[in-house]
C-alpha positions as CSV (number, residue, x, y, z in Angstrom):
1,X,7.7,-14.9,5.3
2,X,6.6,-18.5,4.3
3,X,2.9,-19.3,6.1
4,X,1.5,-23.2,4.9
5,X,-1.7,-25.2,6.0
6,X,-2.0,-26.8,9.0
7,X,0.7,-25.0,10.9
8,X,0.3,-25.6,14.2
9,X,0.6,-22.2,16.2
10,X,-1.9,-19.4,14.3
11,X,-3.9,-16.5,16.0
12,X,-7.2,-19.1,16.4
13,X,-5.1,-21.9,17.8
14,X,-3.9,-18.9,20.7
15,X,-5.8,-19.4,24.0
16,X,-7.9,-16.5,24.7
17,X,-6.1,-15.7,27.8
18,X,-2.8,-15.0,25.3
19,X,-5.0,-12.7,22.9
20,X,-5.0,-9.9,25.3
21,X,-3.9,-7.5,23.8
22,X,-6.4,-7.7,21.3
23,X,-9.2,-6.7,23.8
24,X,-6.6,-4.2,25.6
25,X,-6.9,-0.9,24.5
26,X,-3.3,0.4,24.7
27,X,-2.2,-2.7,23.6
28,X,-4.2,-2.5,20.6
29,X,-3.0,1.7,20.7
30,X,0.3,0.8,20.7
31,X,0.2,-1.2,18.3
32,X,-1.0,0.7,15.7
33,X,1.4,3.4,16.5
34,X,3.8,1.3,16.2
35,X,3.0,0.9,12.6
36,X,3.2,4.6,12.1
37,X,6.4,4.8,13.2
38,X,7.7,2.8,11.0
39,X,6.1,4.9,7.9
40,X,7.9,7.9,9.3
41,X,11.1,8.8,7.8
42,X,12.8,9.3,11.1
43,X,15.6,7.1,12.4
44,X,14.9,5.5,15.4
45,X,16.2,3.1,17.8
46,X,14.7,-0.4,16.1
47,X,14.5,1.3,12.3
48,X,17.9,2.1,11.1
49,X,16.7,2.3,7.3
50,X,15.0,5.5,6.5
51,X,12.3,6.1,3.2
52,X,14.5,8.6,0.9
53,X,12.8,11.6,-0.7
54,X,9.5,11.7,1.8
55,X,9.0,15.0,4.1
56,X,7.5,15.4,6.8
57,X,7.1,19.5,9.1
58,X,9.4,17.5,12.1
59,X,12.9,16.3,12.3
60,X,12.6,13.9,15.4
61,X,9.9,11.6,17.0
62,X,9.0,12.7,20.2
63,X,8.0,9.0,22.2
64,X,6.1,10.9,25.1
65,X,3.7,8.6,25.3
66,X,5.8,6.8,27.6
67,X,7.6,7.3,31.7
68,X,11.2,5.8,30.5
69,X,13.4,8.8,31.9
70,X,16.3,7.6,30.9
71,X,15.0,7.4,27.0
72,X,14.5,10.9,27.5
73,X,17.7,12.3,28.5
74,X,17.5,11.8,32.3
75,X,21.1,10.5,33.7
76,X,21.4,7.7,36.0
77,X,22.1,8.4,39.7
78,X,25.9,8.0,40.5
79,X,25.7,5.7,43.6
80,X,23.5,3.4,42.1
81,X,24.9,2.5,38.8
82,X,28.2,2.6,41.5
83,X,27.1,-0.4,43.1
84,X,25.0,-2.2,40.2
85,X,28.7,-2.4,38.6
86,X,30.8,-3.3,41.6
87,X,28.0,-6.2,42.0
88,X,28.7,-6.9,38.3
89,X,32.3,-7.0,37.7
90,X,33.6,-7.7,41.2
91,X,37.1,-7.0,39.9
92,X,36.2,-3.0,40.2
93,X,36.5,-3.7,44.2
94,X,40.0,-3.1,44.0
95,X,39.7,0.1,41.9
96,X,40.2,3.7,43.2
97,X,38.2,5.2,41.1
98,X,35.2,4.0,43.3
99,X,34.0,5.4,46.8
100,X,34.1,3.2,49.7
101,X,30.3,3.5,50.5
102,X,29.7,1.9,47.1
103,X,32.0,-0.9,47.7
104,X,30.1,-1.8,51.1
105,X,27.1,-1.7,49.8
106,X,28.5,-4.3,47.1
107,X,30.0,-6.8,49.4
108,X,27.1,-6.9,51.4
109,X,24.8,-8.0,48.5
110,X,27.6,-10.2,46.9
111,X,28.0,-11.9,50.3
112,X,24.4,-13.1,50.1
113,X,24.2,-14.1,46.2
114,X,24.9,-17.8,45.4
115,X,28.6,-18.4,44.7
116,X,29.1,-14.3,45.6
117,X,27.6,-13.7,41.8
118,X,25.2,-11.6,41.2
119,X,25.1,-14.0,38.2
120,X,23.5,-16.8,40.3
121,X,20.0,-17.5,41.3
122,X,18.8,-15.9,44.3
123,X,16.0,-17.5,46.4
124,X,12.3,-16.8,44.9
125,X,11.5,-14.3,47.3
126,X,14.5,-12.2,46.8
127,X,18.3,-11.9,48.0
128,X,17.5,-12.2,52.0
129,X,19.5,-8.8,52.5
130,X,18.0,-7.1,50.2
131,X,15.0,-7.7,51.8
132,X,15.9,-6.6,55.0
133,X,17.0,-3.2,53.7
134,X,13.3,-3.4,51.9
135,X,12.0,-3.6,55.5
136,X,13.9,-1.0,57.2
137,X,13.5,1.2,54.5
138,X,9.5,1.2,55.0
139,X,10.4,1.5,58.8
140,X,11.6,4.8,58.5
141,X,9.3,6.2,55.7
142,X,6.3,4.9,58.0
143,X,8.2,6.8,61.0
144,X,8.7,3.1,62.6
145,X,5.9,1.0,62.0
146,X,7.5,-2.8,61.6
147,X,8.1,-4.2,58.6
148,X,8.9,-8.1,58.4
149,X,11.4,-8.8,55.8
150,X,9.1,-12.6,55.7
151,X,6.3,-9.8,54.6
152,X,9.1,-8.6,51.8
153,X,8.8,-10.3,48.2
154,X,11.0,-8.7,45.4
155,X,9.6,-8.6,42.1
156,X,10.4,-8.0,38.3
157,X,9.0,-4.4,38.5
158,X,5.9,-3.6,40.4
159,X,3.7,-4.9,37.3
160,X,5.2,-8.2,38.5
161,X,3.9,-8.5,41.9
162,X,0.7,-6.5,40.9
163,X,-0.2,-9.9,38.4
164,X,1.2,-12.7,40.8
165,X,-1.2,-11.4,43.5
166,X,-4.3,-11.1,41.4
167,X,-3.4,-14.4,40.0
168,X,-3.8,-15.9,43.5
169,X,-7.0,-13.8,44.2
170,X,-9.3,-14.6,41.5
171,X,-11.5,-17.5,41.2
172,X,-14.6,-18.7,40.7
173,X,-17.1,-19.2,37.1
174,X,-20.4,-17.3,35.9
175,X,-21.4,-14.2,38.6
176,X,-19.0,-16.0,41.0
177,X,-15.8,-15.0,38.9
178,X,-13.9,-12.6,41.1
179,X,-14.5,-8.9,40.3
180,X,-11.8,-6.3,41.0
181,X,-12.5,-3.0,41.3
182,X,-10.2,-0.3,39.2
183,X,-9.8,3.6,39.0
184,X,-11.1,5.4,35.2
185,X,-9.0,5.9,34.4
186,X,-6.4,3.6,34.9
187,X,-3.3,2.0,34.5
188,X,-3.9,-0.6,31.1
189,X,-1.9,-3.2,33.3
190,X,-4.8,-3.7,35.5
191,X,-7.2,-4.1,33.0
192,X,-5.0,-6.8,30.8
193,X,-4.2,-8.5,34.1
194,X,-7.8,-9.3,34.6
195,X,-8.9,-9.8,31.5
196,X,-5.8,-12.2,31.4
197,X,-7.1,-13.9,34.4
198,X,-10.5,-13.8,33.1
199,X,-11.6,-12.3,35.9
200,X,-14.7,-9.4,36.0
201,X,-13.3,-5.3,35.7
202,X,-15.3,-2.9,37.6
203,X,-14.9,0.3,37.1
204,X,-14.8,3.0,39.4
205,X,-14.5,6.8,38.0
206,X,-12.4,9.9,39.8
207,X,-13.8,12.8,39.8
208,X,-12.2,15.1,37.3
209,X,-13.8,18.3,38.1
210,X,-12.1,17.9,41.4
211,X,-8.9,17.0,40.4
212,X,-9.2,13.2,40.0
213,X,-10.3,12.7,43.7
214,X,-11.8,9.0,44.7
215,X,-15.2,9.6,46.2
216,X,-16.3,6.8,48.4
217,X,-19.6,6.7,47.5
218,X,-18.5,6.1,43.7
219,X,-16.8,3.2,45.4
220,X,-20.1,2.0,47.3
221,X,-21.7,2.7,43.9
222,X,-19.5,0.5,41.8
223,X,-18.8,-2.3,44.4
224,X,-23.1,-2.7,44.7
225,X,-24.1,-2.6,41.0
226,X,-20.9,-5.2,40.5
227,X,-22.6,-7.8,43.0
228,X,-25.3,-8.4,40.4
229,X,-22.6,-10.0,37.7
230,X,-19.7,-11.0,40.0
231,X,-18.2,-11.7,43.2
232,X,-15.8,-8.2,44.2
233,X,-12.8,-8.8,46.1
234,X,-10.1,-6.7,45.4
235,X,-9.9,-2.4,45.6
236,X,-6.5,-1.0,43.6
237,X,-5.5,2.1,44.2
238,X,-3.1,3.9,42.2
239,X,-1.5,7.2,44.4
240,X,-0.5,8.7,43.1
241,X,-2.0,8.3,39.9
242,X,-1.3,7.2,36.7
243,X,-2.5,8.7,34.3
244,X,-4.1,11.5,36.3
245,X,-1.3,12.7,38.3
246,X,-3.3,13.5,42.0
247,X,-1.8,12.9,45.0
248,X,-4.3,11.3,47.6
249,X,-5.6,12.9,51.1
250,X,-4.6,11.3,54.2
251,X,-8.9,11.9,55.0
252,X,-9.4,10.0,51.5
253,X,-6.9,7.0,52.4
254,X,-8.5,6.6,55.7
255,X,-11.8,6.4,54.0
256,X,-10.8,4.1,51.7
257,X,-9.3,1.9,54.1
258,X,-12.5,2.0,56.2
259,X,-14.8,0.8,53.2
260,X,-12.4,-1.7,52.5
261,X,-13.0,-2.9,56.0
262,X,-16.5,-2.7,55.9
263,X,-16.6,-4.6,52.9
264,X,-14.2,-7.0,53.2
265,X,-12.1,-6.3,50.2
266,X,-8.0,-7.0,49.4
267,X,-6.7,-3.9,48.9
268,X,-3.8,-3.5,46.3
269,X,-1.8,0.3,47.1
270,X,0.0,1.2,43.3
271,X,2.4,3.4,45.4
272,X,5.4,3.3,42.4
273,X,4.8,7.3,42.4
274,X,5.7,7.5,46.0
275,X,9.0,9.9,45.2
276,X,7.2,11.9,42.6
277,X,5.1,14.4,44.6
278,X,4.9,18.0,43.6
279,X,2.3,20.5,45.0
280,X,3.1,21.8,48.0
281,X,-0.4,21.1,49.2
282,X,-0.2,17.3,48.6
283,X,1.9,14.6,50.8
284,X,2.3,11.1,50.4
285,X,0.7,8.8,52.8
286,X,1.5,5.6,52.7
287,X,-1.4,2.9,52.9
288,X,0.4,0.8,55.3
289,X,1.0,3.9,57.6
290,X,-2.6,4.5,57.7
291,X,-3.9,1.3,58.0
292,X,-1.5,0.8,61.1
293,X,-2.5,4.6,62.7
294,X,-6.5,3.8,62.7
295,X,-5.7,1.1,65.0
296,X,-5.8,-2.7,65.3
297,X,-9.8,-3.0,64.6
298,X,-7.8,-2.0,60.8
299,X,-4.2,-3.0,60.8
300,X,-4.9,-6.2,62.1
301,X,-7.5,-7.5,60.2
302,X,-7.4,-5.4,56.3
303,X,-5.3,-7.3,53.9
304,X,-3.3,-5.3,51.8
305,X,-0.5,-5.7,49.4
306,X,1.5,-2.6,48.5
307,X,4.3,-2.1,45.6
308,X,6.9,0.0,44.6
309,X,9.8,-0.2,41.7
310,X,13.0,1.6,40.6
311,X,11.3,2.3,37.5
312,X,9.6,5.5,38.6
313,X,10.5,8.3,41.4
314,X,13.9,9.7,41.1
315,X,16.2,6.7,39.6
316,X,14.1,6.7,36.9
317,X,15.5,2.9,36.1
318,X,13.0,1.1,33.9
319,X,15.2,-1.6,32.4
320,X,16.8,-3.1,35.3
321,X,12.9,-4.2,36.6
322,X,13.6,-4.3,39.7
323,X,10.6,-3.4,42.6
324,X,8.8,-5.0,45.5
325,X,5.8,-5.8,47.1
326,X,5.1,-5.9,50.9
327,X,1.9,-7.9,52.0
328,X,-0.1,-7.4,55.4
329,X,-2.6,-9.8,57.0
330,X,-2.2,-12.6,54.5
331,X,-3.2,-16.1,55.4
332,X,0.0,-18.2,56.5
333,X,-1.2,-21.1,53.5
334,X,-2.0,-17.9,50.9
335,X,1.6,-16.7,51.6
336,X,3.3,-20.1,51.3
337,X,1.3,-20.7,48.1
338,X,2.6,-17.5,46.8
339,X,6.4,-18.5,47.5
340,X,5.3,-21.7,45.5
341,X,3.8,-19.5,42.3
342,X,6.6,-17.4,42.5
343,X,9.0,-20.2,42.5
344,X,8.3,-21.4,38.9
345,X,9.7,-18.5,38.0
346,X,13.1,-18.7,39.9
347,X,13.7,-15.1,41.1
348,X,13.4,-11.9,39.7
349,X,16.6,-10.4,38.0
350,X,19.1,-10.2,40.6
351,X,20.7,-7.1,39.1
352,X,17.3,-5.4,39.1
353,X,16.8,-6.4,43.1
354,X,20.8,-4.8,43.7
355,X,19.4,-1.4,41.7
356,X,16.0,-1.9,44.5
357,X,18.9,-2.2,46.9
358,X,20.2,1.2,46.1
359,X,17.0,3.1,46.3
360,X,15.6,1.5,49.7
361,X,19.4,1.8,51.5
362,X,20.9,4.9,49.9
363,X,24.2,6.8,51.2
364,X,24.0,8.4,54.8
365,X,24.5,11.4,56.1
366,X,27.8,10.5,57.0
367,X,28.9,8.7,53.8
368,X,31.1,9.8,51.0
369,X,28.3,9.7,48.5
370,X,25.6,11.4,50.4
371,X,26.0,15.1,49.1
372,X,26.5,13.8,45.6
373,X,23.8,11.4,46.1
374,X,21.0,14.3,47.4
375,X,22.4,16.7,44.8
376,X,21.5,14.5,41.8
377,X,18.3,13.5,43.3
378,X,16.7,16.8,44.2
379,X,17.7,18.4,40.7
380,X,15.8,15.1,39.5
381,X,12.9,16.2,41.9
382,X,12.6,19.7,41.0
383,X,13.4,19.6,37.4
384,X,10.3,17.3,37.5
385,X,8.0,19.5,39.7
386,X,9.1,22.6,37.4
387,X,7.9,20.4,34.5
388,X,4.9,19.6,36.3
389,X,3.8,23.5,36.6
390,X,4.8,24.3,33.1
391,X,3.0,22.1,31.3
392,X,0.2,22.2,33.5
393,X,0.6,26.0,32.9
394,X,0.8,26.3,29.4
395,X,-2.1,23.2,28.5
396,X,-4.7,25.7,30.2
397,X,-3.8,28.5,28.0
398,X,-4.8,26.3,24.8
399,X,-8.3,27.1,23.8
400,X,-10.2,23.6,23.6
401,X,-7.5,22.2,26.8
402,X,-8.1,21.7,30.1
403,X,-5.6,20.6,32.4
404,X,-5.6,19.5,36.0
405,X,-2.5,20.2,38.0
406,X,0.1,17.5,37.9
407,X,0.0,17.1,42.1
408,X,2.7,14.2,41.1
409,X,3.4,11.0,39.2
410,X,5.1,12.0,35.6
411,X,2.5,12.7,32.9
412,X,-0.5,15.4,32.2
413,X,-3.9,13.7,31.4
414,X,-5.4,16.7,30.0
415,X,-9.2,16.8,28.3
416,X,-9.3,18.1,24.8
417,X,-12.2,19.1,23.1
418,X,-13.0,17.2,19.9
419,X,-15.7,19.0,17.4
420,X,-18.6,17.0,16.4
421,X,-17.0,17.0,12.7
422,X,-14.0,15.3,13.6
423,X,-15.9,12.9,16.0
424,X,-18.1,11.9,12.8
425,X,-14.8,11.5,10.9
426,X,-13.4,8.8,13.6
427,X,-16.4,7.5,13.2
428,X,-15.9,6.9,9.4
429,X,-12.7,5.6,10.0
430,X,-13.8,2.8,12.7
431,X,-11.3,4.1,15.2
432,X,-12.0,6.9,18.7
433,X,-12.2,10.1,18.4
434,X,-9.1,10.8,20.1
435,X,-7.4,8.0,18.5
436,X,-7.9,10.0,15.9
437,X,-6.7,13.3,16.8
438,X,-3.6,11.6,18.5
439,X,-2.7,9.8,15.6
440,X,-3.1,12.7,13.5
441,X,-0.9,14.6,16.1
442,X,1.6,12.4,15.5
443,X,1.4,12.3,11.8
444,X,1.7,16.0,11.6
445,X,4.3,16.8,14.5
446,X,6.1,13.4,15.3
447,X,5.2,13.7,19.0
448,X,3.6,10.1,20.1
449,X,1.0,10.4,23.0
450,X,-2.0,7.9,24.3
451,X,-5.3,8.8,23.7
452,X,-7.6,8.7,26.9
453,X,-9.7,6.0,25.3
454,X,-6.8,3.3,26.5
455,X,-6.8,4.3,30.0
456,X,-10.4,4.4,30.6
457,X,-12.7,8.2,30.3
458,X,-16.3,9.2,30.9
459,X,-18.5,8.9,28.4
460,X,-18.6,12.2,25.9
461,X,-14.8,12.7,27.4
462,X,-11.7,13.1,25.6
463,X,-8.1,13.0,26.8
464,X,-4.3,11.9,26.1
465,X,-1.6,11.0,28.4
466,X,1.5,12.6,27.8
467,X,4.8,12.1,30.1
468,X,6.6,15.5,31.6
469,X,9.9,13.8,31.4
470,X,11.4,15.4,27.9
471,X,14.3,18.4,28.9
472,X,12.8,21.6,29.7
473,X,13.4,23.4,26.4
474,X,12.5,19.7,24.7
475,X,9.4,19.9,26.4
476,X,8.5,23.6,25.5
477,X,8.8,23.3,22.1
478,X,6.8,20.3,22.7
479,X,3.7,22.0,24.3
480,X,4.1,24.5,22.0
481,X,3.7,22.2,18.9
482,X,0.6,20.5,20.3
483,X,-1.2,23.8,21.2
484,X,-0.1,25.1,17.2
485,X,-2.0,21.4,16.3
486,X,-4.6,21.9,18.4
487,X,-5.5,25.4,16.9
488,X,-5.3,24.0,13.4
489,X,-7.7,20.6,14.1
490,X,-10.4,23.3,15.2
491,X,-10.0,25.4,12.8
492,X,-10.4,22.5,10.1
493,X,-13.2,20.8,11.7
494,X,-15.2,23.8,13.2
């Protein structure tokens, strides 16, 4: 590539908001695993030419560092890629080969798509009966609490709706800027949507020795010490988490909720996990339900917006970025500004809100597809919740591993111990200490995962984030390769 003087677009012409990734640290992780993929002579997806004569102990690339289900092997639900096509090539309407379920659910969205295309523009706020079925949906997982379809905004993923509310809640210069609290560790979208925004992170820590709980009092803690440098208005909340995998209380929402009162704090409820609980001890609670059960004093006054995506749960259906966000006790002029940020953009992809469609109206008991339906989506379920146990099972019997159990979510977050010569070695090289070992662990066994120094750890603390979604067998050999690594990286630097 040709590069001459004066060009006008270079890295020091960029805006600072645009260089992001630079100061993001899985942006800046992914990146430089991205370059070692591409020196590994292993065919992938966006690398057709291979290096002859080079060897390396593993025959594929294991990308684990990621939740894409379907990358992994997971098939599609029936019903919904059903519909998705019916709404795509309307022609199929007429075919036998499709259940009649399916085809209602296709007219109805085509009836309320521009020209009957799903190929048209839909309003900025979403297809108005998709919306709807958004609404009743969250009326019968909240066991009836209303939901206003007006309340309803459907989104590009949930990462969509996450940035175009912060973008309307920050403000201000010097300690004024707008400070928004986060869990460590966290999802890296949070902190490049802030620093993006050029707004203030403040950090709040769970409590790993008791399995990633939130303690209040580390919120009371953060929020106080944050007043000196900045002006805190927003609490996210990730349940269940990601990276961390625990599944909040109903006690610890409520508590939550309360200091969010007390404080006077937007509230933003990650709740993309929502399908993906495990432990038989652990239920999900929505925020929404909570807020509106402690009684008007809460529900009427706490704003709170709370998101949720095809990506994740069951469907597992990360390209078609679809999702939606549902906002409570927002000011009549915030909301009609937000139609008016949102508009810029057009819509969201309208196949993506027909997939959302799928997942918040799926077949009744009485439908052709049901039993189909529940079938694939309970072997989904369990085959994740075996998952879950196994790896959380075999991690604790590595020497040098420690692994909390995977309450729900998709990955394992576990903490690895590092000896102090290979710490001093990272430190030679300029890069983490668990940069290090993960690179090196994928160097030596073609497995990709994310070192705990992009999601946020305590100081002296060393993770990686690795996703449970390979096939069983896949993900045994898997576990087994990093415990067989693990023993060798102590032995060598012991």
């Amino acid at each position: 590539m040709t590069y001459f003087s004066g060009q006008k677009l270079s890295y020091d012409s960029q805006p600072f908001a645009v260089k992001v990734e630079e100061r993001d640290d899985v942006g800046r992780i992914r990146g430089q695993q991205a370059a070692t993929f591409r020196r590994l002579p292993i065919p992938l997806p966006d690398s057709p030419r291979v290096p002859q004569g080079i060897k390396k102990p593993f025959s594929e690339v294991i990308k684990a560092n990621i939740g894409d289900a379907h990358a992994m092997g997971q098939q599609p639900i029936t019903f919904l890629r059903q519909v998705v096509a019916l709404c795509t090539y309307p022609d199929l309407l007429d075919s036998p080969r499709f259940p009649p379920d399916a085809k209602d659910r296709a007219r109805r969205i085509l009836q309320s798509c521009g020209g009957q295309s799903l190929g048209s523009y839909s309003a900025s706020q979403g297809v108005s009966c998709i919306r709807e079925d958004v609404a009743r949906y969250i009326e019968r997982r909240d066991g009836g609490i209303p939901a206003d379809p007006d309340n309803i905004y459907l989104t590009t993923g949930a990462s969509d709706g996450i940035a175009s509310i912060l973008k309307i809640l920050v403000s201000g210069e010097g300690t004024a800027r707008t400070g928004v609290m986060i869990p460590i560790p966290q999802y890296p979208l949070y902190s490049a949507a802030i620093s993006e925004l050029n707004a203030v992170q403040v950090n709040y820590y769970l409590d790993e020795e008791h399995c990633w709980a939130l303690d209040v009092s580390e919120l009371r803690k953060a929020l106080y010490r944050a007043k000196e440098y900045s002006n805190p208005k927003v609490l996210c909340i990730i349940n269940p988490g990601n990276p961390t995998g625990q599944v909040q209380s109903r006690r610890c929402i409520e508590e939550v909720i309360h200091f969010a009162w007390e404080e006077g704090l937007f509230l933003l409820a990650d709740e993309v996990y929502q399908d993906n609980v495990y432990s038989e001890d652990c239920q999900f609670h929505s925020f929404k339900k909570v807020l509106h059960e402690m009684g008007p004093e809460y529900s009427g006054t706490v704003e709170l917006a709370s998101f949720h995506s095809t990506s994740k749960g069951y469907m597992g259906e990360c390209g078609y970025r679809g999702g939606y966000m549902e906002v409570l006790n927002l000011h009549p002029d915030i909301q009609a500004q937000l139609v008016k940020m949102l508009s810029v953009r057009l819509c969201p992809p309208v196949s993506g809100q027909a997939a959302m469609d799928v997942v918040v109206n799926p077949p009744k008991p009485d439908e052709e597809s049901h039993q189909q339906f529940i079938q694939e989506k309970e072997a989904v379920l369990s085959s994740l919740a075996h998952k879950a146990r196994l790896t959380e099972e075999l991690f604790n019997q590595v020497p040098g591993i420690q692994c909390n159990p995977l309450q729900g979510a998709m990955y394992a977050f576990p903490r690895i111990f590092i000896p102090p010569r290979a710490v001093e070695k990272a430190e030679e090289l300029h890069t983490a200490p668990d940069m290090f070992y993960c690179m090196r662990l994928l160097e030596e066994t073609g497995i990709c995962v994310v070192p705990g120094s992009g999601f946020g750890q305590r100081d002296g603390t060393y993770h990686f984030r690795m996703t449970i979604l390979p096939p069983v067998e896949k993900l045994r050999r898997l576990l087994q390769s990093v415990k067989d690594f693990h023993v060798r990286f102590l032995d060598e630097f012991s």
